[in-house]
C-alpha positions in Angstrom: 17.4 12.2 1.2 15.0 15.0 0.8 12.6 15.9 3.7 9.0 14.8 2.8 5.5 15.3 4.8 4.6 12.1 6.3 0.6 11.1 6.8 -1.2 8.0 8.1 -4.5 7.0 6.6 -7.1 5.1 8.8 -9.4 4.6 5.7 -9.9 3.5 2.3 -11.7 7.5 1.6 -8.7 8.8 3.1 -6.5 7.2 1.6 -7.6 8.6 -1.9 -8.1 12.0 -0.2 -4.3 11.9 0.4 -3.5 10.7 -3.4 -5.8 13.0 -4.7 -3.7 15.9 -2.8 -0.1 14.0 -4.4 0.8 11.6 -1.3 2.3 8.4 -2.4 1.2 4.9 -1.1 3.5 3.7 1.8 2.4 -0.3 2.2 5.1 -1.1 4.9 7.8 -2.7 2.9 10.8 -0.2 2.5 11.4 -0.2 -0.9 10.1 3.5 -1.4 12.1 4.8 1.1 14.8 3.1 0.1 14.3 4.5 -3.9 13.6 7.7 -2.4 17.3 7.8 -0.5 18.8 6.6 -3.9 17.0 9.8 -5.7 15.6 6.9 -8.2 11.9 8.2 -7.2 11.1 11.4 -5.5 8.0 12.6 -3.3 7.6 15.6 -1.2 4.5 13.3 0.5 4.4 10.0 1.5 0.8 8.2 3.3 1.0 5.2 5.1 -1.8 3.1 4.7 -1.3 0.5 6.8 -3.6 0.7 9.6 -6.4 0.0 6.7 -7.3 -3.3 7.6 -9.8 -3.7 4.6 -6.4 -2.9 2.1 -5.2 -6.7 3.1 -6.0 -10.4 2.4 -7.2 -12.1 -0.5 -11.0 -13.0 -2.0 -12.7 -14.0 -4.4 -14.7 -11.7 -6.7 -17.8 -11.9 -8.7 -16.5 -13.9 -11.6 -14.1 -16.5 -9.5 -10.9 -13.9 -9.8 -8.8 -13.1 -7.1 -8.6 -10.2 -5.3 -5.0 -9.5 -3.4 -5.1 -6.3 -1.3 -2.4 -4.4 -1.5 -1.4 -4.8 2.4 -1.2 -9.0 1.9 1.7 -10.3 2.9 3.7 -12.9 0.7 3.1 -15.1 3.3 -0.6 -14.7 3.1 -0.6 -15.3 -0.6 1.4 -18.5 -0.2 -1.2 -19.7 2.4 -4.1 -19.0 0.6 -6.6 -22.0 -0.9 -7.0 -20.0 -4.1 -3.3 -19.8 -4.7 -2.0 -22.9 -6.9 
């Protein structure tokens, strides 16, 4: 695997900071790393976002959609009262 610069975003702001300067979204599963070992994706930077607590759970917007963050666990979603 080739060596990549790792950083850890405490913020929504920073988080688009860090895409803005090329980072690619780290959630916590290990699929990326795992595509990035298999040279089926490549990044020289990776961010982690999850210590962005606003990034998971589910709501509901405006117009009665739903909102999944992107750090919700399946779990969550299979909980959740507007899940049928």
């Amino acid at each position: 695997m080739k060596a990549f610069d790792y950083a850890t975003a405490v913020t929504p702001s920073a988080a688009l900071e860090a895409a803005k300067m090329g980072y690619k979204f780290k959630a916590g599963g290990i699929d990326l790393v795992d595509r990035l070992k298999e040279r089926t994706e490549e990044s020289d930077k990776l961010v982690s976002i999850l210590p962005i607590k606003a990034m998971r759970g589910i709501s509901e917007g405006e117009e009665g959609e739903m909102i999944i963050g992107p750090l919700t666990t399946l779990a969550e979603l299979a909980e959740n009262r507007f899940v049928s």
